[in-house]
C-alpha positions as CSV (number, residue, x, y, z in Angstrom):
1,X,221.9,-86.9,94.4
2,X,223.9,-84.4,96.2
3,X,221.8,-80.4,95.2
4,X,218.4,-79.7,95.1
5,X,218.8,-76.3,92.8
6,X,216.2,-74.1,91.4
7,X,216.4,-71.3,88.4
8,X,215.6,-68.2,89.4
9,X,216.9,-66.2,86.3
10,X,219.3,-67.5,83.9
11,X,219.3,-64.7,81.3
12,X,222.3,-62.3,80.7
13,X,219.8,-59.0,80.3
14,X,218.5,-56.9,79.3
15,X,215.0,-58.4,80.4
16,X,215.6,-57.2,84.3
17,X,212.7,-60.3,85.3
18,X,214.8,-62.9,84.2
19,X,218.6,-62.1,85.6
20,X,221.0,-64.7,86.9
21,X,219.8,-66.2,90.1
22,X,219.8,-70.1,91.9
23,X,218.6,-71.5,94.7
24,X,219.7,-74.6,96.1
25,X,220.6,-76.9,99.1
26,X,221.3,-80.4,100.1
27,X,219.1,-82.8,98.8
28,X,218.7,-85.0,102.1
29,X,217.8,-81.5,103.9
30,X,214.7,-80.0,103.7
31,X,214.4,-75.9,102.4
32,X,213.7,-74.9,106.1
33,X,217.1,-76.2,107.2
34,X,218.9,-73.2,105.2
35,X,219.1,-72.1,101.4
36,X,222.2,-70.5,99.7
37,X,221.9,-68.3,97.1
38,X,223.7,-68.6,94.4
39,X,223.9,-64.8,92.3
40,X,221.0,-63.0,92.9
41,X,220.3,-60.6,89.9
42,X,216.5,-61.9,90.4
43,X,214.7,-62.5,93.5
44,X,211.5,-62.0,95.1
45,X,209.7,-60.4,92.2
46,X,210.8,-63.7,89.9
47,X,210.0,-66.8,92.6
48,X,206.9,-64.9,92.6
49,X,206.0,-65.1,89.4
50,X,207.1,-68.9,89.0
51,X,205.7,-70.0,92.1
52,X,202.3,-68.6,91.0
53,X,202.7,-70.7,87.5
54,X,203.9,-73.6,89.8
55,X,202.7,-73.2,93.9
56,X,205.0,-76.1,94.2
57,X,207.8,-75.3,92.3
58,X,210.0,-75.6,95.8
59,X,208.5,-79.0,96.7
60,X,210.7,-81.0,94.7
61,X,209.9,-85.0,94.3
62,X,211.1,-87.0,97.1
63,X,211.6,-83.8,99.1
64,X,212.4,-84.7,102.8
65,X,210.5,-81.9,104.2
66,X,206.6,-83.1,105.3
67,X,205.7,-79.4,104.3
68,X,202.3,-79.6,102.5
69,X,201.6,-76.1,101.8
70,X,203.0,-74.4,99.2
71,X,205.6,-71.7,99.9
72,X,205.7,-68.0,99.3
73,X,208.4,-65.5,97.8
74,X,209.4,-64.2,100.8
75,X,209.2,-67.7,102.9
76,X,211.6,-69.2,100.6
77,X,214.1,-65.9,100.8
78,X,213.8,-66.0,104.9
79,X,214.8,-69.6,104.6
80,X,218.1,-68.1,102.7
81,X,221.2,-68.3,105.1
82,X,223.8,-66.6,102.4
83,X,224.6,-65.4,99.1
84,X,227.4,-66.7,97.5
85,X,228.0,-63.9,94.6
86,X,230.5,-64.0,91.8
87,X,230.8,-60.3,91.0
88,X,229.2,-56.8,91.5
89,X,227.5,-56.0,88.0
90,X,223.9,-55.2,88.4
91,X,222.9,-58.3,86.7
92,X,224.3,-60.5,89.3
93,X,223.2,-58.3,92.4
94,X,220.2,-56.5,91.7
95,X,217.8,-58.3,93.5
96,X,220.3,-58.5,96.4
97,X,220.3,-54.9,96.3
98,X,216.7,-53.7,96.0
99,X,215.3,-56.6,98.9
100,X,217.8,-56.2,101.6
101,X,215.8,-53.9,103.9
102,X,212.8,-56.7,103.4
103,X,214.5,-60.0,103.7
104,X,213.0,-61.7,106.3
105,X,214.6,-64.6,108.7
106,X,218.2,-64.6,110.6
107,X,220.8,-62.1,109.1
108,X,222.7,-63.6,106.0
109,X,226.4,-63.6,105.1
110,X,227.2,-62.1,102.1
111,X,230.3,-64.4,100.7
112,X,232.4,-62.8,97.3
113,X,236.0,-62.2,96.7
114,X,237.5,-59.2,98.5
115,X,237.1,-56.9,95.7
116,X,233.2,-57.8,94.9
117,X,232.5,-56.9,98.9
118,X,234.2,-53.7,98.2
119,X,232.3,-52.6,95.3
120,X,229.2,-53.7,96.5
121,X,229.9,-51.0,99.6
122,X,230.0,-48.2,97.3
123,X,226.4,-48.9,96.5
124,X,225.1,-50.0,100.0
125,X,226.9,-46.6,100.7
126,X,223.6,-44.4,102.2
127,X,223.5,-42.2,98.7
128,X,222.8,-45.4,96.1
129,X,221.0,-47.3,98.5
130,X,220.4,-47.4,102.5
131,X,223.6,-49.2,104.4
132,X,222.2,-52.6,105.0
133,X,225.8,-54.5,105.0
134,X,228.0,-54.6,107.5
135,X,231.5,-56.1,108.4
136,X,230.3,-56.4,112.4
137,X,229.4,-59.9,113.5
138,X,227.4,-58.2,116.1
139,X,225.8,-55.6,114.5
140,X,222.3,-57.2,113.9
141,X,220.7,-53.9,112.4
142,X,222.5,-54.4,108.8
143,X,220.5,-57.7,107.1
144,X,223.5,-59.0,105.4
145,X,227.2,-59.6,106.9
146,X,230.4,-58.9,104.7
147,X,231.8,-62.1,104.4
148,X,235.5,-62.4,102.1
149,X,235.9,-65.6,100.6
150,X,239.7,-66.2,100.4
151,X,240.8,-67.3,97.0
152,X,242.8,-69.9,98.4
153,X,243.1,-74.1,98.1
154,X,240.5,-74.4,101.1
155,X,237.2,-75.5,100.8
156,X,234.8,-72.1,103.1
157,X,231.9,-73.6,104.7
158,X,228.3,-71.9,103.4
159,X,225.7,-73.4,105.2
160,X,226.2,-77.0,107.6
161,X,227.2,-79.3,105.0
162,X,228.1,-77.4,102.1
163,X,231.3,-75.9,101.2
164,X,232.9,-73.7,98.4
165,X,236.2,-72.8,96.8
166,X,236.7,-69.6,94.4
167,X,238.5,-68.9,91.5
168,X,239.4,-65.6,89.8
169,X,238.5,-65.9,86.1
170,X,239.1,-63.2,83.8
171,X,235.4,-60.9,82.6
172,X,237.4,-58.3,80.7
173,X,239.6,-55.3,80.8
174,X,238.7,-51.5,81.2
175,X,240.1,-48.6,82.1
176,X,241.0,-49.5,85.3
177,X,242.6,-53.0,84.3
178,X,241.8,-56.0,84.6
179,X,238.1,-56.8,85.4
180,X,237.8,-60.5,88.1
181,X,234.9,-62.6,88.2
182,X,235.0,-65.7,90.3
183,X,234.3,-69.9,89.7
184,X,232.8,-71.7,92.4
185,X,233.3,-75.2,93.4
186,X,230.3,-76.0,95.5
187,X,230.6,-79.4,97.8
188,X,228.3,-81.2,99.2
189,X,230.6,-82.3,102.4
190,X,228.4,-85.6,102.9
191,X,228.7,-87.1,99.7
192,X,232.0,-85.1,98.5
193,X,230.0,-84.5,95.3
194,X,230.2,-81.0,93.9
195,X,229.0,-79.2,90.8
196,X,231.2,-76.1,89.5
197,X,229.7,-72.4,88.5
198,X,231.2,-69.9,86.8
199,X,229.9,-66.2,87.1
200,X,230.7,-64.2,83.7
201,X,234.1,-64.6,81.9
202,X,235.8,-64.2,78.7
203,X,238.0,-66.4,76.7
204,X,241.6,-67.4,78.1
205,X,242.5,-67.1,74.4
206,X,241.7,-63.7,74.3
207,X,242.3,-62.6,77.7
208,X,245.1,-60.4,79.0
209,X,245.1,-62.1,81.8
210,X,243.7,-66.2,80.8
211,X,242.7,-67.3,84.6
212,X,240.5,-70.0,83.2
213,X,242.8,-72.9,82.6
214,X,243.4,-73.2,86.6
215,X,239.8,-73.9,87.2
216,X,239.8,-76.7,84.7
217,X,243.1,-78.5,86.0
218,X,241.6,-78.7,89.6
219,X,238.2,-80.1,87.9
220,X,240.0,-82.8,85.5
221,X,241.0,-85.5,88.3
222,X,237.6,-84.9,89.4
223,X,235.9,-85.5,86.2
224,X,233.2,-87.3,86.1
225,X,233.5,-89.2,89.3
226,X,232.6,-86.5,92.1
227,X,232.2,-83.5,89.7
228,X,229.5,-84.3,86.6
229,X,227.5,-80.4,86.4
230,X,228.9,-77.7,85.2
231,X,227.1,-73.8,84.6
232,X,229.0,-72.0,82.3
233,X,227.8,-68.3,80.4
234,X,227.6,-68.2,76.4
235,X,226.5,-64.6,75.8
236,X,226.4,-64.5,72.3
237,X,225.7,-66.1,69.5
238,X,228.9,-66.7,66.6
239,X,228.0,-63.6,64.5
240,X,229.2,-62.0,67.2
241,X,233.1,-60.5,66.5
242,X,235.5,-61.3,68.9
243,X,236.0,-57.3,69.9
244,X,232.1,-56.7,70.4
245,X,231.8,-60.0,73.5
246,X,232.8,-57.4,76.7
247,X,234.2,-59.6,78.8
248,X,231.9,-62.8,77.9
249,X,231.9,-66.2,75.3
250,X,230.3,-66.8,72.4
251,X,229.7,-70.8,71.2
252,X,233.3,-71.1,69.5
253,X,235.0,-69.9,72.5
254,X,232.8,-72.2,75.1
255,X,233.4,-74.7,73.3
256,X,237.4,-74.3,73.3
257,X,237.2,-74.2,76.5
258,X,235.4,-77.3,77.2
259,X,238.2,-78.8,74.9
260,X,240.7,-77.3,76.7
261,X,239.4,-79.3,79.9
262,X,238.9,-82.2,77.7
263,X,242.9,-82.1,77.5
264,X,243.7,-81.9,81.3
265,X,241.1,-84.5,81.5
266,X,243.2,-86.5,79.2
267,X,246.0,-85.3,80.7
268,X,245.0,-86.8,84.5
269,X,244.5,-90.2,83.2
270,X,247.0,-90.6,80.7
271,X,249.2,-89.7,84.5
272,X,247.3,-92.6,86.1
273,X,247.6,-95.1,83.4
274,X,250.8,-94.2,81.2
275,X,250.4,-95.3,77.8
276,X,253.1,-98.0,76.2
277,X,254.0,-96.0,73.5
278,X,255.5,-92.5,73.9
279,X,253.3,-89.7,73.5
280,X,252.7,-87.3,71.6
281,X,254.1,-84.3,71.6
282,X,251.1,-81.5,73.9
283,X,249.9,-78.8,71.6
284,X,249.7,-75.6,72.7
285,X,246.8,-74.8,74.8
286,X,246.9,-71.1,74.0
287,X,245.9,-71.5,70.5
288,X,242.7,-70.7,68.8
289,X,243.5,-73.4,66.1
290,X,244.2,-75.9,69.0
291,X,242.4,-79.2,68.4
292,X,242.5,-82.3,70.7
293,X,244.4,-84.9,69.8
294,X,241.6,-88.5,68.7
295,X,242.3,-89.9,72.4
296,X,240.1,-86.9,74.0
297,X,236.9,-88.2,71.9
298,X,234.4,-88.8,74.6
299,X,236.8,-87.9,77.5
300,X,233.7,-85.5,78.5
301,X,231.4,-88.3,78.4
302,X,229.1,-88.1,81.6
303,X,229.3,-84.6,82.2
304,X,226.3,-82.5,81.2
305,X,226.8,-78.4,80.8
306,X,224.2,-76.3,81.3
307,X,224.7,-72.8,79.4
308,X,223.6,-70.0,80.9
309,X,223.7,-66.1,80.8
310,X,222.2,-66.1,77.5
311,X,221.8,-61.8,76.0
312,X,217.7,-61.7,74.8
313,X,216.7,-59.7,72.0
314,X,213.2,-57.8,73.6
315,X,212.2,-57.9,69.9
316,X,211.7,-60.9,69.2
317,X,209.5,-63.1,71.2
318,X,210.6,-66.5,72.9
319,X,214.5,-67.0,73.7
320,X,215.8,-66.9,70.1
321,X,219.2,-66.0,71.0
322,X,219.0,-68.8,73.8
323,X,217.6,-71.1,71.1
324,X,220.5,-70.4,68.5
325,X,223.2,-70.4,71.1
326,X,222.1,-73.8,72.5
327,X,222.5,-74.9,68.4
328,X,225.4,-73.5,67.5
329,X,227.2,-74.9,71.0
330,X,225.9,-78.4,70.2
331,X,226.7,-78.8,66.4
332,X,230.4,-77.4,67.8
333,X,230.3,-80.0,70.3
334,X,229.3,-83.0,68.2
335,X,231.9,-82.2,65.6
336,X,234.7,-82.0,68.2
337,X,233.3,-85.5,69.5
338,X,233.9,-84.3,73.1
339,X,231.2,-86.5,74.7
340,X,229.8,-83.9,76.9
341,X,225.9,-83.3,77.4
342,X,225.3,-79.4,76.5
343,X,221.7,-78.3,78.4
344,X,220.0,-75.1,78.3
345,X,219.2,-73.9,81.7
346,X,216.0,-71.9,81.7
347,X,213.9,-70.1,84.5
348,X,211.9,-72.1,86.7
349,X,213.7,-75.0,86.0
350,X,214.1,-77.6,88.8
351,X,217.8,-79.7,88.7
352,X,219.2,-82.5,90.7
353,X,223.1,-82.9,91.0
C-alpha cells in the first residue's frame, strides 16, 4: 500500500456537511509527519462529527505512528501541510474558506492551477472574507501561501514523498467561456504508485472543449500496474437530460469514459505486443454510439473506481441518488464487460491504495 486516505465529504451538495473533501498521506508515514488535503469543501465541522462516531477514525490498522490517543478536528488540520484543490466553486473550497483564520500548525501551501488561485483571491479579497493568502514566501501573517501548480509533464512535489501532476479537464461553458477544472495524478515517490482524482467535469462528448481523453492516454501504460484507484464525479442519475448536467456526468457518460480509457488501454498493449493479424480499423472515439471492439472485455480488470460527487435529494432520507447512481453505473458496466470494480465512496470512509 502506497495512501492512507480518509473521506471527509464526498457529496456534490446541496447538504453543506457532507461536501467534497480527503485526507490522506503515505502509508509508511505516520499523520504527524504531514497530511495533504485533497479539496476541501468540508473540514473541521465534518472530522468532527465522524471522529465523534469513530474517536479513531484517523488510527488506521497497522498505522506506524505509536499515538494512542485519539485525535481532534483541529489536531488533524494542524497536521495538514497543503491543499491541493481542483477548482474554486464553493463546494470544493468552503471549508478552506471559512477555517483559514483558525488553522492551526506551520503555514500551508495552497496548490491549484493558475486560474483557481486567482479566483480564490477575489474571495480572500478583505470584502468576502479577511486576506488570509498570500503570494509572499515570507509573509508568515497570511495562513495559507499561493502556490501555481504548472500544468506541465512534471510531477510538483506536495509534501516529502509525494508528488502531483495536473490536468485541465473541461466542467462546462458560461458566459465567460470555457469553465477548467483539474485531474490529479498523485505519486507516492517511494513506491512510484499513484492513484488519479478528478475534480468536477463534463463529458468530452459533449464538451466544447473535450480535455478528458489526455488524462486517460497518460493513465493507460500505467494501468493497472502502478495506477489501480481512480475518483471520478457522477452527479446525476440517467433521467437526467444531457442539457440539465452543468458541467458534470451522469452514469452513461462515466461510463463512456471509462470505455474510452478501456481503448487507450487496449491501445498501449496492442503497441507492446502487436497482434499477427492486421487490426481493425479504430472507431471514432468522439462518438456517443462508440462501442469497444470484444478485445477491451476486461482490459479494466484490476482497477476499482470509486464515484463520487454524488447531488442529494434533502427530501428523501439516506443517499437515494447515491444509491441509484452506484446501480445504474454498475449494470452499465457489467453490460460493457469492462472488468473494472465501480465503489461508492461515502463519508467517513477509510481507503488504502
Amino acid at each position: 500500500m502506497s495512501f492512507d486516505l480518509v473521506v471527509v465529504g464526498e457529496g456534490g451538495g446541496p447538504d453543506e456537511t457532507n461536501l467534497s473533501a480527503y485526507l490522506f498521506k503515505p502509508s509508511t508515514a505516520p499523520w504527524e509527519d504531514g497530511i495533504v488535503a485533497l479539496e476541501a469543501g468540508s473540514g473541521q465541522g465534518a472530522v468532527q462529527r465522524l471522529l465523534h462516531s469513530d474517536p479513531r477514525l484517523f488510527n488506521l490498522p497497522g498505522h506506524p505512528s505509536p499515538r494512542t490517543k485519539p485525535y481532534s478536528a483541529s489536531e488533524i488540520y494542524s497536521l495538514v501541510r497543503c491543499f491541493l484543490i481542483s477548482h474554486a466553486h464553493l463546494d470544493h473550497v468552503n471549508s478552506l474558506v471559512l477555517s483559514a483564520g483558525s488553522l492551526g500548525g506551520p503555514r500551508k501551501r495552497l496548490f491549484a492551477a493558475k486560474q483557481t488561485l486567482a479566483d480564490l483571491e477575489r474571495v480572500f479579497d478583505d470584502r468576502i472574507w479577511p486576506n488570509l493568502a498570500s503570494w509572499d514566501e515570507d509573509d508568515d501573517n497570511s495562513k495559507l501561501l499561493y502556490t501555481i501548480l504548472d500544468i506541465s509533464d512534471a510531477y510538483a512535489t506536495l509534501i516529502p514523498g509525494v508528488s502531483v501532476r495536473g490536468f485541465q479537464v473541461s466542467h462546462g461553458h458560461n458566459a465567460a467561456g470555457n469553465y477548467d477544472s483539474t485531474a490529479f495524478f498523485i505519486r507516492c515517490d517511494v513506491t512510484e504508485r499513484e492513484f488519479l482524482f478528478f475534480g468536477d467535469l463534463e463529458p468530452d462528448e459533449l464538451s466544447l472543449s473535450p480535455k478528458t481523453i489526455n488524462v486517460w492516454r497518460v493513465a493507460a501504460p500505467k494501468i493497472p500496474g502502478s495506477l489501480s484507484t481512480i475518483f471520478i464525479e457522477c452527479s446525476w442519475p440517467s433521467s437526467r437530460s444531457d442539457d440539465m448536467l452543468y458541467g458534470h456526468l451522469k452514469p452513461e457518460h462515466l461510463v463512456h469514459e471509462l470505455e474510452v480509457l478501456a481503448l487507450e488501454v487496449a491501445k498501449v498493449r496492442n503497441t507492446a505486443s502487436p497482434p499477427a493479424r492486421p487490426a481493425r480499423k479504430r472507431q471514432r472515439l468522439n462518438s456517443a454510439a462508440t462501442s469497444p471492439p470484444s478485445d477491451v472485455r476486461g482490459v479494466l480488470n484490476g482497477v476499482r473506481v470509486f464515484v463520487i460527487h454524488c447531488k442529494d435529494d434533502l427530501d428523501a432520507p439516506g443517499r437515494p441518488n447515491q444509491t441509484l447512481i452506484i446501480a445504474q453505473i454498475k449494470a452499465l458496466v457489467e453490460v460493457k464487460g469492462l472488468g473494472v470494480e465501480i465503489l461508492a465512496a461515502r463519508q467517513g470512509m477509510r481507503i488504502q491504495i
